[in-house]
C-alpha positions in Angstrom: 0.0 0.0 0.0 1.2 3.3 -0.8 2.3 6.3 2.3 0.7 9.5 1.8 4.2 10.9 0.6 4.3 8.4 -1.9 0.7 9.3 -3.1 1.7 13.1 -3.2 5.0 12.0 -5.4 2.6 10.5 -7.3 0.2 13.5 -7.8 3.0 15.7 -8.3 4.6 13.8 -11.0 1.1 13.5 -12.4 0.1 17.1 -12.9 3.6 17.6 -14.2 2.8 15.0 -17.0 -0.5 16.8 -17.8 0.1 19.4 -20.5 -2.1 22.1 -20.1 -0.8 22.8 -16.1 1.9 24.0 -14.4 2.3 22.4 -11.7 3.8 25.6 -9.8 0.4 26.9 -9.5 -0.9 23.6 -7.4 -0.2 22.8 -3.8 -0.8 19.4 -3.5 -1.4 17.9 0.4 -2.3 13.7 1.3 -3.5 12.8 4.3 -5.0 9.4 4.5 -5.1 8.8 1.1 -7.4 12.1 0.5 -5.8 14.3 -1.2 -5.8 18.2 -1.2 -5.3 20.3 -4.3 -4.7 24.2 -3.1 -3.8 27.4 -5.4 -4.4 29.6 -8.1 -4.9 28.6 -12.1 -5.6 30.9 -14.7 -8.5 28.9 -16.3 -11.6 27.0 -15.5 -10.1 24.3 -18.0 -7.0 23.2 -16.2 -8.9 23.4 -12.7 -11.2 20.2 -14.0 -7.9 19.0 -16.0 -5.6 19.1 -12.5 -8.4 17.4 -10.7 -9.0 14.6 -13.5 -5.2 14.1 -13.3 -5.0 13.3 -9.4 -8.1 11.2 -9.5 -5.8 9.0 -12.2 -3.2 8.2 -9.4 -3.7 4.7 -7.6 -4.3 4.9 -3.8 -6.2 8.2 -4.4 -9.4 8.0 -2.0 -10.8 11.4 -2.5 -10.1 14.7 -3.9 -10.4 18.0 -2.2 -10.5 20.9 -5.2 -9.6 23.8 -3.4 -8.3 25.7 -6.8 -9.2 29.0 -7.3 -9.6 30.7 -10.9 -7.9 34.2 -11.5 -8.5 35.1 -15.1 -5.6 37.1 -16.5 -7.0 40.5 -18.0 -6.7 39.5 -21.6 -9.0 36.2 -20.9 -11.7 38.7 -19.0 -15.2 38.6 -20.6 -18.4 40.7 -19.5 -21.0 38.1 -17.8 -23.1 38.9 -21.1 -20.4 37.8 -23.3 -19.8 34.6 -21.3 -23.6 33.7 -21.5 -24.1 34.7 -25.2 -21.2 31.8 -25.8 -22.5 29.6 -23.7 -25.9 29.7 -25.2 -24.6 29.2 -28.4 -22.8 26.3 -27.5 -26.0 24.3 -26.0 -28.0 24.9 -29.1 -25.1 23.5 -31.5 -25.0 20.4 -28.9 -26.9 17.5 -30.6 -27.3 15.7 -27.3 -28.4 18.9 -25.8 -32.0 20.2 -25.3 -31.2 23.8 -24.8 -34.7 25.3 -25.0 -35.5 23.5 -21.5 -32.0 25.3 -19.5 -31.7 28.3 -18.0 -28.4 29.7 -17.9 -27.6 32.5 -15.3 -24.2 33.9 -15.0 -22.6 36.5 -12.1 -19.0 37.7 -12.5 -17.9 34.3 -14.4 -19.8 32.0 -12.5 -22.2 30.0 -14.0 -25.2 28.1 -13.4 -27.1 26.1 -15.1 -30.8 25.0 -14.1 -34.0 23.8 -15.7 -35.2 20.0 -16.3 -34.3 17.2 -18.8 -35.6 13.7 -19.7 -32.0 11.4 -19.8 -29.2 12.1 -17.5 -27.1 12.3 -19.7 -28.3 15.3 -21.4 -27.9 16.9 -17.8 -24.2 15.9 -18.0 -23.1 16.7 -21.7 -24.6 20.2 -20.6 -22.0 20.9 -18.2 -19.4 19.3 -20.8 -20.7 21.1 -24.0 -19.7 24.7 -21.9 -16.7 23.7 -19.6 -14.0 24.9 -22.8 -15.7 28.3 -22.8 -12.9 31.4 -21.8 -13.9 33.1 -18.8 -15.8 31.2 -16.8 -14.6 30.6 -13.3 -17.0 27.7 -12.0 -19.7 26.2 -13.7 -22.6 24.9 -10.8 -24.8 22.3 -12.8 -28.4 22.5 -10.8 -30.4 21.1 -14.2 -32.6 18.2 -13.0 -34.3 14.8 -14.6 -37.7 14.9 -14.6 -39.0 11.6 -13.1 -40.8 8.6 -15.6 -41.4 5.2 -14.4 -38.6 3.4 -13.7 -38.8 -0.2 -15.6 -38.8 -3.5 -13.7 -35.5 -4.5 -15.6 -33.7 -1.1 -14.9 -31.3 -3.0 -12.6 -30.5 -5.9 -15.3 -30.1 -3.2 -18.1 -27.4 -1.2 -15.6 -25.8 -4.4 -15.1 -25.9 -5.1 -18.8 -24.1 -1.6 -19.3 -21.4 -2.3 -17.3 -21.0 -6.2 -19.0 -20.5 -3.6 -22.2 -18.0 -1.3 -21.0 -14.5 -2.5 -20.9 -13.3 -0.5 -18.0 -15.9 -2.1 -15.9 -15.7 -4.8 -13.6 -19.6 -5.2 -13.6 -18.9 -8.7 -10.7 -17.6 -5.7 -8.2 -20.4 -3.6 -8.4 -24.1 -4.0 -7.1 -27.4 -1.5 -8.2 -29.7 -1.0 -5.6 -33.5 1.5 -7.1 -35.2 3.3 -4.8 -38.7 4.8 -6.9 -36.4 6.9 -9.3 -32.5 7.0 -7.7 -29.8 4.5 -8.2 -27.3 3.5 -5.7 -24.4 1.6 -6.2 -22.2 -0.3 -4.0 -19.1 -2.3 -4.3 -14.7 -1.5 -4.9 -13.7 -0.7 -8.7 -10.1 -0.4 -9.5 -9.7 3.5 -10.6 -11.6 6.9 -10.3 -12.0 6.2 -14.2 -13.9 2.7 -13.6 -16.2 4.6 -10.6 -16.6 8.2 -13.1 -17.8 5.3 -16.3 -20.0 3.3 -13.6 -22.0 6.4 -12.9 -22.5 7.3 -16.1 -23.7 4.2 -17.6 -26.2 4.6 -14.3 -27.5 7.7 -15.4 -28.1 6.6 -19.0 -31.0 4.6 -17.7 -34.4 6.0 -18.3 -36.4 7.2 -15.4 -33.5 7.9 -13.5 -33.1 11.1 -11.6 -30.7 10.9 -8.7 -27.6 8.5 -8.8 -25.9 8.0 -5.7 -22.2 6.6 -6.1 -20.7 5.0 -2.8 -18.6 2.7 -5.3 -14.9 2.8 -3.1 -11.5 3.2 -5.2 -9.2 0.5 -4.1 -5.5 0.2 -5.1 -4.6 -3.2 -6.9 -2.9 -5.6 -5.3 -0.1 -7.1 -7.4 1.4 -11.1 -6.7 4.9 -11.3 -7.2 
């Protein structure tokens, strides 16, 4: 098992490797396998890239994003400029119904609110925008309107997961509750928990998806 020095190595080295950062910018702090990432970036991009990039470390439990976003004057828009883009942006989505959002921004942050039928159009909301310059935090409050949940919603999730290579569907059990899905069980990366969710929201009728799926660090034989 890994200390939490070797974990912050780990991290470091990590956001070094990722080329949009500098790692400069980014305290990074361990403490039971939770780690901390502190500082200033200059865009809303590299704060989701240096948090992706510590959730790809092994032994990573959990990670704090305490990252703050300071635009640099050149990369300043007007909150009208910001929201203009951004509405463009969800109406050229495909997978995005952008006549049922609402998009409010306030000095570069954003939120976006309203209702959807699939999950996933609540999430490749958030995605379509996340590129746009300016924005300092992007607070995704859009929810799923309920449907009836099938019978076979749990086999279908399961079915999902069978699909997707990156998930080891044995480790994982789906618990429904009238419209939210829980699910239990250890995966083997933040990746495997991130794709498990997802394939969970991609069922119809869900609104809520709880993930208490636990990152473990592989045990090697040698």
């Amino acid at each position: 098992m890994k200390t939490d020095f070797e974990i912050q190595k780990d991290v470091i080295e990590q956001l070094r490797w990722e080329p949009a950062l500098a790692a400069a910018e980014i305290g990074v702090s361990v403490k039971d396998g939770i780690v901390t990432l502190s500082g200033t970036i200059d865009s809303y991009p590299k704060k989701l890239a240096a948090e992706k990039g510590a959730r790809k470390v092994s032994a990573v439990k959990a990670v704090i994003e305490n990252l703050e976003v300071h635009l640099p004057t050149n990369k300043q828009k007007s909150d009208q400029q910001i929201a203009d883009q951004i509405l463009q942006a969800l109406r050229w989505h495909t997978a995005v119904a952008d006549e049922k959002l609402k998009v409010t921004v306030e000095h570069g942050f954003v939120t976006l609110s309203g209702q959807v039928d699939w999950g996933y159009e609540r999430n490749m909301a958030k995605t379509a925008i996340e590129n746009i310059e300016g924005i300092r935090l992007v607070v995704n409050e859009i929810t799923v309107r309920p449907h009836p949940v099938y019978s076979d919603v749990t086999e279908k999730i399961g079915a999902a997961f069978q699909r997707h290579a990156s998930i080891d569907s044995s480790k994982i059990k789906v618990f429904i509750t009238g419209n939210r899905v829980t699910l239990e069980g250890r995966v083997r990366s933040w990746a495997e928990r991130d794709d498990a969710e997802e394939a969970a929201w991609s069922a119809r009728g869900v609104n809520q998806v709880v993930n208490n799926l636990i990152v473990e660090e592989e045990e090697f034989a040698f």
